[in-house]
N, C-alpha and C positions, 0 to 999 in steps of 0.2 A: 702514423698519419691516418686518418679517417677514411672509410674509403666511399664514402656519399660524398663526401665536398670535393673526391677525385673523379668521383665519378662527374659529381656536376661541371669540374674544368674540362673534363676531355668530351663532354656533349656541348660543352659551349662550343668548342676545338673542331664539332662537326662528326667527334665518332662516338658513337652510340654503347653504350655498356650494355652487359647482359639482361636480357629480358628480365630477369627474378627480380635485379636489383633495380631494373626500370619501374617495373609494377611496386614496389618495395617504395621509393622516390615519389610515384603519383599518387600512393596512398597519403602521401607525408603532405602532400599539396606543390611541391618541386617540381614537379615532373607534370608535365600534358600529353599524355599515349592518345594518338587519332587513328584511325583506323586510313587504311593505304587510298581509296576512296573520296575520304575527304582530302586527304593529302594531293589528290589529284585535282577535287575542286580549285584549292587554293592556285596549284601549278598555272592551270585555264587560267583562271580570275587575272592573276600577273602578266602572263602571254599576254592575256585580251589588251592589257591596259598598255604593255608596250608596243605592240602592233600600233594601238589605234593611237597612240602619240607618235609614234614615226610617221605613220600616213596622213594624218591630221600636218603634221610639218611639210609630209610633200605636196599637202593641197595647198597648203599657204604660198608654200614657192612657185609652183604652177599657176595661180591665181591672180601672184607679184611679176611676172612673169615676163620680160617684153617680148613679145612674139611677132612676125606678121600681119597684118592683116584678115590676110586670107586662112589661118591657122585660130581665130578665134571660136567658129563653133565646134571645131576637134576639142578647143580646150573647155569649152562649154560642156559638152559629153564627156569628155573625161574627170570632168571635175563634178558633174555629177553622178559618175560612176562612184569613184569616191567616197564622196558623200553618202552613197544606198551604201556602202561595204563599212564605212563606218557606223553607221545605224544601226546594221545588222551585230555589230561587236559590240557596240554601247547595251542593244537591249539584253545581248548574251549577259555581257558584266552584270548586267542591273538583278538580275535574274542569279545570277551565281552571288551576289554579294548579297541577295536574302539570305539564301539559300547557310549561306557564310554567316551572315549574320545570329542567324536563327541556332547553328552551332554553336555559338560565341568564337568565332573563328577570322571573324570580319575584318582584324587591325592585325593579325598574324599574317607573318612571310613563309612563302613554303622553303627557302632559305637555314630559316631557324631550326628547322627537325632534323633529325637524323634519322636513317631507316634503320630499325631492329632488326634482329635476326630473324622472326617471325613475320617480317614485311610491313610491320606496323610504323607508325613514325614519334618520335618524343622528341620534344621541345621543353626550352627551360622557362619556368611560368615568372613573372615580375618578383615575386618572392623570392624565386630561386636565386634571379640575379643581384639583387640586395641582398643574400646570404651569401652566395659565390663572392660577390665583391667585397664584402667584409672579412672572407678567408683568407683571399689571394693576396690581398694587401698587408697581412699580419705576420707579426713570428710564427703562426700555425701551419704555416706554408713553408717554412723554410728547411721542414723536412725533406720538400722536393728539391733542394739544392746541395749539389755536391762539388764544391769546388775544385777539390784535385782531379774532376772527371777533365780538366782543360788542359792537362801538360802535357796529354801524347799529343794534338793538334797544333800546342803551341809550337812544338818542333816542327811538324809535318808544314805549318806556315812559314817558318825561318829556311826550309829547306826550299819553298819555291820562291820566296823571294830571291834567296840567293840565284838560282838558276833564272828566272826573268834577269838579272843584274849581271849575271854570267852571261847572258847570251845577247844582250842589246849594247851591254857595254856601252851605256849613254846614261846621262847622270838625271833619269826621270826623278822627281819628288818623291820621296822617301813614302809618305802617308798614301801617295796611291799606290803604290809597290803594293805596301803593306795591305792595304785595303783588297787589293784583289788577291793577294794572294790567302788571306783569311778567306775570300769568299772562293777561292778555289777548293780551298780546304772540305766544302759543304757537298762535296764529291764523297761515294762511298773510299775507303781507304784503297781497293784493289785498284782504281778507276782516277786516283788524283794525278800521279804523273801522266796517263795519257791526257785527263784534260785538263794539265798545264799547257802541255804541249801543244795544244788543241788553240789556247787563247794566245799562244806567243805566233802560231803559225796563220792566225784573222788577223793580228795585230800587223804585223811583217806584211800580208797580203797588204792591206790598207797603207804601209807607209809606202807600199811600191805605187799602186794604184793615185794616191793622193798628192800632190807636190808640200803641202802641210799637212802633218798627222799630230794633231794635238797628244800630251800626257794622260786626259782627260777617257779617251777611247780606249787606253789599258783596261780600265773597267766595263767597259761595255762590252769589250773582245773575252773578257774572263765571263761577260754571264752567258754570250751565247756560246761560248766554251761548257757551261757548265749546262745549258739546255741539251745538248751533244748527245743522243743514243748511243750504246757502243756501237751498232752498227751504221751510223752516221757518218756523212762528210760534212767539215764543218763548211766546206762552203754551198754545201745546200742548208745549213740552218742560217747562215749569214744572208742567204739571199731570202730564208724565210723573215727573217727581223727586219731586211727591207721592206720586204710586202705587209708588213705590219705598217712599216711605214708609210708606203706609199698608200695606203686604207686611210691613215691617217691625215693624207694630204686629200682626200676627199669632200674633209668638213674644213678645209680650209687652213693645214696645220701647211706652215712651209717645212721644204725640204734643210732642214737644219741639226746640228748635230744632237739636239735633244729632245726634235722628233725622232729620230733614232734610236738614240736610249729610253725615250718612253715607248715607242715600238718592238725594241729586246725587251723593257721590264715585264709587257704583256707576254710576251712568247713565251718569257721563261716561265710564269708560271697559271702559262694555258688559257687568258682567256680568249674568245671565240673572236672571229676577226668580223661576228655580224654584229656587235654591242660595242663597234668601236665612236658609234653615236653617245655613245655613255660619256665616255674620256670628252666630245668637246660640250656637252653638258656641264661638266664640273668644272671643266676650263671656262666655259662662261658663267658659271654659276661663280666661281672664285676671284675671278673678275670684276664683277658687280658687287661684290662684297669690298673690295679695294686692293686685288691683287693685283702684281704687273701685268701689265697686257706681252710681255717681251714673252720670248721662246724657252724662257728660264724657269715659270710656268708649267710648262707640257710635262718634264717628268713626275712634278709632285698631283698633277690632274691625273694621270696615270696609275699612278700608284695609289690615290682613291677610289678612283673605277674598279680597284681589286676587292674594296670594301662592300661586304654584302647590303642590302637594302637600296633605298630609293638616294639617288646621287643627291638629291636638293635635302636629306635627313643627314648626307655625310659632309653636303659643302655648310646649312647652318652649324652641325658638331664645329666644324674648322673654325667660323668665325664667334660663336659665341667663347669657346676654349681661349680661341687668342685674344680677345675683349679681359678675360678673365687673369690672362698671364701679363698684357700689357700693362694693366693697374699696379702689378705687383713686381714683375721682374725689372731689373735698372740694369740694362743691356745697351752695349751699342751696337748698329747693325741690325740686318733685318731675321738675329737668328729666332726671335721670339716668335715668326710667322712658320719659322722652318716647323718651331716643335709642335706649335698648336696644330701643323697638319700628320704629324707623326704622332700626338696623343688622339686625334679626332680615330686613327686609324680602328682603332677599338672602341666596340661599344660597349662593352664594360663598364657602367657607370651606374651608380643608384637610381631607383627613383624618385622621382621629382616631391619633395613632399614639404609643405610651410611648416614651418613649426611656429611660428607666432600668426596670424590677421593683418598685424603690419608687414606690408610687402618690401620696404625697405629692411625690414630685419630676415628676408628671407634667403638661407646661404643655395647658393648657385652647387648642382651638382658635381661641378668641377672643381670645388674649392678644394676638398681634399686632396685631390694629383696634383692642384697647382702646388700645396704643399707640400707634398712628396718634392715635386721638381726643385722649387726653392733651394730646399734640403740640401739636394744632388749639386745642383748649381754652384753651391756653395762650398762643397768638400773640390771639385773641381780646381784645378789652376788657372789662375786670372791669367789672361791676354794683358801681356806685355805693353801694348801698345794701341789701346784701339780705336784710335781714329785713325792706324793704317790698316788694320788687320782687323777690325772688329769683333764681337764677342760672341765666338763660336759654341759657348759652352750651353744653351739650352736647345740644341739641336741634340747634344751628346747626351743629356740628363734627360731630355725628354725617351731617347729609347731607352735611359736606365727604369726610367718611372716607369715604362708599363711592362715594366717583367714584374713574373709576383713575385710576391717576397715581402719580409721586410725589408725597412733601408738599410738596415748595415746586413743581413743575409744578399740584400741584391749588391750592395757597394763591395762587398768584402769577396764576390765571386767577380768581379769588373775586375779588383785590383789585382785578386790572385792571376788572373787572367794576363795582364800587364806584366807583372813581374815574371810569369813564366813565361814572355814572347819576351822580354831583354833580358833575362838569362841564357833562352837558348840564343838568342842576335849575337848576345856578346858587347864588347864596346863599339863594335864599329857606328851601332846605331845609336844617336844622343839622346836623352832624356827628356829635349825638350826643343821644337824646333823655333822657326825666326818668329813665331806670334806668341810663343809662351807654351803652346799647346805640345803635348806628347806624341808625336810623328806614331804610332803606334796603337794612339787613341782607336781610331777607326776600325784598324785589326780587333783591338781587344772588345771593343762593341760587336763585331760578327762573332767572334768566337767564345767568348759569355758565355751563350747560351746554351754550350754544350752542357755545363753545369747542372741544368734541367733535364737531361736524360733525353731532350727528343723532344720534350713537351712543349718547348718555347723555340721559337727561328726567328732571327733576326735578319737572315738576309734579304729582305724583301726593303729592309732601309739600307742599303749598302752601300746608293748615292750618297742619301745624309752622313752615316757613318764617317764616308770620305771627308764630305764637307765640314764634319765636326773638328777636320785637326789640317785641315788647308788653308794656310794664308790668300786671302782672298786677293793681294796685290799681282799676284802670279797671274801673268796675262794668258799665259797656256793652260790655263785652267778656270777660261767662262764658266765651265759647266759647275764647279765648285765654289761659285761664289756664292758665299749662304747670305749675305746680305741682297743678294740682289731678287732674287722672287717673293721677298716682304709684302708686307703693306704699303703704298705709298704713303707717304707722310705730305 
């Protein structure tokens, strides 16, 4: 394997390669080395512009405001406080975005770099990513794929499903078993029995606590299990996932169970509980585009909010992708919405370039994933039935498509995957549950990506995952209906 084109995945990935080979890369035109300085510019320049769009929001709401009477020249002064504190950040901006400009620095995120060893920062130039993109998706990549790296895990998954199934002794859906027990898996190995232990004993609290405790919260119980420190209690992280929640009922989310779980998906993996303005940005931006307005919504805004850059560059990714898969995929249900917000999650993509004058001949930068997904879609087992069950298969193909690889390097580590979790199961678990789909699918989607060494995670879709092999008829399982956070029609 080449080790510039490894180099350039694990700087997309966020971690910086050696100085030698960084300098080596910027010479080539790959690579952008800034110095720490300007890297600070950018940092201000983004600050300025989200400060001054929060406060510019709380001026609007103060302004709409109905108040008193006798409270209008407080809000008079307040609001032109305001105003001078806005001023004063616009002109800062204006002034750093020459400044920015005059570097050629002006449309870069400070997001995009990595810091060096030497304290510098390198970012991957347009080129680079039209080269990275053209590697990752090829057989030239499929050196980074090792499939028998998945058979110690596959056990280590069969051994805590059985112990959840041992110890609840209640006949939950096979595919969320599985699903969280794959995502328990994602524990170092000295560390997974206590945090099984960890999600059977949130789960049990919550069915005391609850008079209904949905199937659905096994999974949610497994990730603030798996956010867990060793020296944690898990019911101070359970109470920390509520206060994500309840952050989250500030912009208006109700108290529901997937506010919840988009309040565990934040916790687990860290972000700040003062950008939880982000999360209803993308819930409105996704909205507007023709998402449900229902609470089915909130996990997938969520888990875009985790997506670096500007939420309005991640919510059009979402809707031009699904514009692009809707033409092409002949799906029933709404899983074709699920995947286009599961491919948007990556910015991975060419760029933008006509190759003909006429703009009708012009192929859209997604057209190659949608064909990858196709592809996948298609090797997939058709849904039995789907006008009860719907057609869960390009939620599951959409996280196949963005691992790299070629398709049969990435298919061929999916299936080893699969067969090494029903060999260790055994018979007891069936091949194929009531919608056609493989109860196991879900597992075998989190655990894939051991395959990669470390280089690829998938559990950051471990909702979808579930939802890719959940018969959506199952009333104890709102939160897995993949039809239902669609597009309206």
């Amino acid at each position: 394997m080449r080790e510039r084109e490894l180099a350039l995945f694990d700087l997309h990935r966020g971690e910086a390669p050696p100085v030698s080979l960084a300098e080596t890369l910027a010479g080539d035109g790959l690579v952008r080395i800034i110095a720490e300085q300007e890297h600070a510019m950018m940092a201000r320049h983004a600050a300025l512009r989200e400060q001054a769009a929060g406060l510019e929001g709380e001026r609007h709401e103060l302004r709409t405001r109905v108040i008193w009477p006798w409270r209008l020249s407080w809000r008079r002064q307040r609001v032109q406080e305001m105003g001078a504190r806005l001023r004063e950040w616009h002109a800062e901006a204006r002034e750093l975005r020459g400044d920015l400009h005059a570097l050629g620095l002006a449309r870069e995120r400070p997001e995009q770099y990595a810091q060096l060893s030497d304290g510098r920062h390198a970012g991957l130039t347009a080129e680079a990513m039209d080269a990275l993109y053209a590697w990752a998706y090829s057989d030239a990549c499929d050196g980074l794929i090792q499939p028998e790296a998945v058979h110690a895990d596959a056990g280590a998954c069969v051994r805590a499903y059985a112990r959840m199934v041992d110890h609840w002794r209640v006949r939950y859906p096979t595919p969320v078993l599985a699903t969280t027990a794959a995502l328990l898996c994602a524990a170092p190995p000295e560390r997974r029995a206590t945090v099984v232990d960890h999600g059977i004993a949130v789960f049990d609290d919550w069915r005391r606590r609850f008079r209904t405790c949905p199937a659905d919260r096994i999974l949610v119980a497994a990730s603030i299990a798996l956010a867990c420190r060793p020296d944690d209690d898990p019911v101070d992280v359970t109470a920390r996932a509520e206060s994500y929640q309840e952050g989250l009922r500030e912009f208006g989310f109700p108290r529901e169970r997937e506010t919840l779980w988009a309040g565990t998906l934040l916790m687990l993996h860290g972000f700040p509980t003062t950008r939880l303005d982000r999360v209803h940005e993308l819930w409105r931006r996704l909205v507007a585009t023709g998402w449900s307005m229902s609470s089915a919504t909130y996990p997938y805004a969520a888990r875009l909010a985790l997506v670096p850059g500007r939420a309005v560059e991640a919510a059009i990714r979402v809707e031009r992708i699904y514009r692009e898969i809707a033409e092409r995929v002949v799906a029933e249900g709404r899983g074709k919405a699920v995947a286009a917000s599961i491919m948007a999650h990556s910015d991975l993509y060419p760029t933008a370039r006509h190759a003909s004058a006429r703009l009708m001949e012009a192929r859209s930068i997604y057209a190659d994933m949608v064909d990858r997904l196709l592809a996948l879609i298609g090797r997939l087992p058709e849904p039995t039935n789907n006008a009860a069950w719907g057609d869960s298969r390009p939620a599951a193909a959409a996280i196949l498509a963005l691992m790299p690889g070629s398709l049969e390097g990435v298919w061929e580590a999916f299936a080893t995957t699969l067969a090494a979790l029903h060999e260790a199961a055994g018979p007891d678990v069936p091949r194929a549950g009531p919608g056609g789909a493989d109860p196991l699918t879900g597992a075998a989607l989190l655990l894939c990506d051991r395959a990669w060494g470390g280089r690829v995670s998938n559990r950051i879709f471990a909702f979808e995952a579930c939802a890719s092999c959940c018969p959506e008829s199952w009333d104890e399982l709102t939160m897995f209906r993949v039809s239902t956070p669609g597009w309206r029609m």
